[in-house]
N, C-alpha and C positions, 0 to 999 in steps of 0.2 A: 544311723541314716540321717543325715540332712538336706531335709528337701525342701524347695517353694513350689506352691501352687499358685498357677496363675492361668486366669481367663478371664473372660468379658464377665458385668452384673449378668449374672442371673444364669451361671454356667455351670453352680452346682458346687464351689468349690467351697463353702461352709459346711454342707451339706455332705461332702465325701472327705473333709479335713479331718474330721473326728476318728471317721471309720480307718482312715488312711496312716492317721498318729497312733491309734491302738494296736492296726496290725503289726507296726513296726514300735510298738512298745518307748512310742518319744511322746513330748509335749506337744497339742499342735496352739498355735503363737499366733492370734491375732491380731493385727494392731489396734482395729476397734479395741478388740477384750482389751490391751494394754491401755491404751486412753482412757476409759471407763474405770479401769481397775486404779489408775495413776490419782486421778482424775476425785474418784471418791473417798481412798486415802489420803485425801493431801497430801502426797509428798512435792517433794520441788519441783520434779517435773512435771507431774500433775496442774499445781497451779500455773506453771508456764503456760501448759497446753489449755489449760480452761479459758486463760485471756485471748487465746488467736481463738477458742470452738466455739465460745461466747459471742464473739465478733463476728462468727459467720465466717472466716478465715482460715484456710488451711494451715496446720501446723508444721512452723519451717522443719525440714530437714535435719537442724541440729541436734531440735527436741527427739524426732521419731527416732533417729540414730542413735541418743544418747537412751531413750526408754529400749529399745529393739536389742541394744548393743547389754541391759542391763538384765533385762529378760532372758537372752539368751544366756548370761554367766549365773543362771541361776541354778542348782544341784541336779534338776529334772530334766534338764537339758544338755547336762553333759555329757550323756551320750547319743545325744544327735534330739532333732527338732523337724517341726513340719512349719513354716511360715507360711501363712494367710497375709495379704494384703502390704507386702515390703519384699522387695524394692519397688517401688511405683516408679522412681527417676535413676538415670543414669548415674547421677551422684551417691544414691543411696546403694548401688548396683556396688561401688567403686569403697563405700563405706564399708557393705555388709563382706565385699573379702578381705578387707582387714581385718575385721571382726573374728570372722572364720580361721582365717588364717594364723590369727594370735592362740588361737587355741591347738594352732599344728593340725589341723584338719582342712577340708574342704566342701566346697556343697556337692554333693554325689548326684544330684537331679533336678530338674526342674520338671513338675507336672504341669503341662499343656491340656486343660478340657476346652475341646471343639464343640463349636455347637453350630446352629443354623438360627444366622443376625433372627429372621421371621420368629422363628418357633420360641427364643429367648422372649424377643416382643411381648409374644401372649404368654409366654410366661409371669413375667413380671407384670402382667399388668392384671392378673387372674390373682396374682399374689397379692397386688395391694389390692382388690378388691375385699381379698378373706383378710386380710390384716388391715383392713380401712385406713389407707393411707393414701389418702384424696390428692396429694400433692404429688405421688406418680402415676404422673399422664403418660401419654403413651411419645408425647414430644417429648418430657424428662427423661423419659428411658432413653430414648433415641438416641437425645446428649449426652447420654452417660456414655451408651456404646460407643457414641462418634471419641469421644474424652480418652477410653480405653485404649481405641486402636490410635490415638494420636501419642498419647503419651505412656502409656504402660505398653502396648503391643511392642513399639522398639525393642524393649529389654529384651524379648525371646529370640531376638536376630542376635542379642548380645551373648547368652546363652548358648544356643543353637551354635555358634562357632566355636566355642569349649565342646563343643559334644555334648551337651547335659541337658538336652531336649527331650524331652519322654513325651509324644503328644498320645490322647487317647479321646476317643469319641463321646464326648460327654452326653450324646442324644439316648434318650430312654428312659428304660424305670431302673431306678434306683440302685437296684440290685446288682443288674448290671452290668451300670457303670462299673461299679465298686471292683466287679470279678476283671473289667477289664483292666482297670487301673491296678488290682492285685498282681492281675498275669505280667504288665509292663515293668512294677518297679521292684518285681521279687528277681529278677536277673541282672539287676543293678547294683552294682560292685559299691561295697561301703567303706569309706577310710573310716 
């Protein structure tokens, strides 16, 4: 199985990535985890990415596609993956099926968690309270979501026209989710 999970900060999908990669027995691919992981290795891409994270700077395109592109040709991942946080841009959309592609495969889904813009709000902001993280205000959050649905939200219309849309109700406990996200992506045909 090769899936991406995508939705808005605070819709749960770190939180259902794990659960979501175990049941279906693949790696699940963060691109934070890969930055981090790059990043405290020193490899090459690493130090690339440190000079744009250092700078406060997002890291082009080349770097995340060439770390995302490296991760995935990794032994754990040859039978399929769960991506956290890529493709963010159309470019990286246009990237990651070459990528897929070269392996003779394809992405078999894309998880959609829904939520309600309100209830996320006080999510996130009940979360930096217990994770004392004073710098998300409730204006930050806001931009984050307005950032989401201006440039990552596109990609699910990109998506959604392959067919490979699986949206599921991310509102609730935990649990669940997880049962509902199990029911949607266990009838999903796997190359």
């Amino acid at each position: 199985m090769r899936l991406l999970i995508m939705g808005p900060p605070g819709a749960g999908k770190g939180t259902q990535a794990k659960a979501v990669a175990d049941h279906f027995s693949v790696p699940a691919i963060s691109t934070g985890d890969i930055f981090r992981a790059n990043v405290s290795g020193g490899t090459p891409l690493g130090i690339e990415a440190k000079k744009y994270m250092d700078a406060g700077e997002y890291v082009p395109d080349e770097v995340t596609n060439n770390m995302v592109r490296s991760r995935i040709a990794e032994s754990d991942a040859e039978k399929g993956f769960l991506l956290d946080g890529y493709p963010r841009t159309l470019a990286q959309v246009t990237e990651l099926d070459a990528m897929v592609d070269a392996t003779g495969h394809r992405i078999d889904a894309v998880l959609v968690l829904t939520v309600d813009q309100e209830a996320v709000v006080e999510r996130l902001l009940k979360r930096a309270e217990i994770d004392g993280r004073a710098d998300d205000t409730e204006d930050v959050i806001r931009r984050r979501l307005e950032v989401y649905a201006e440039e990552t939200e596109p990609l699910i219309e990109v998506y959604a026209a392959r067919n490979l849309v699986v949206e599921v109700d991310g509102m609730g406990e935990i649990a669940d989710v997880q049962q509902r996200i199990f029911e949607a992506l266990d009838v999903v045909p796997q190359s």
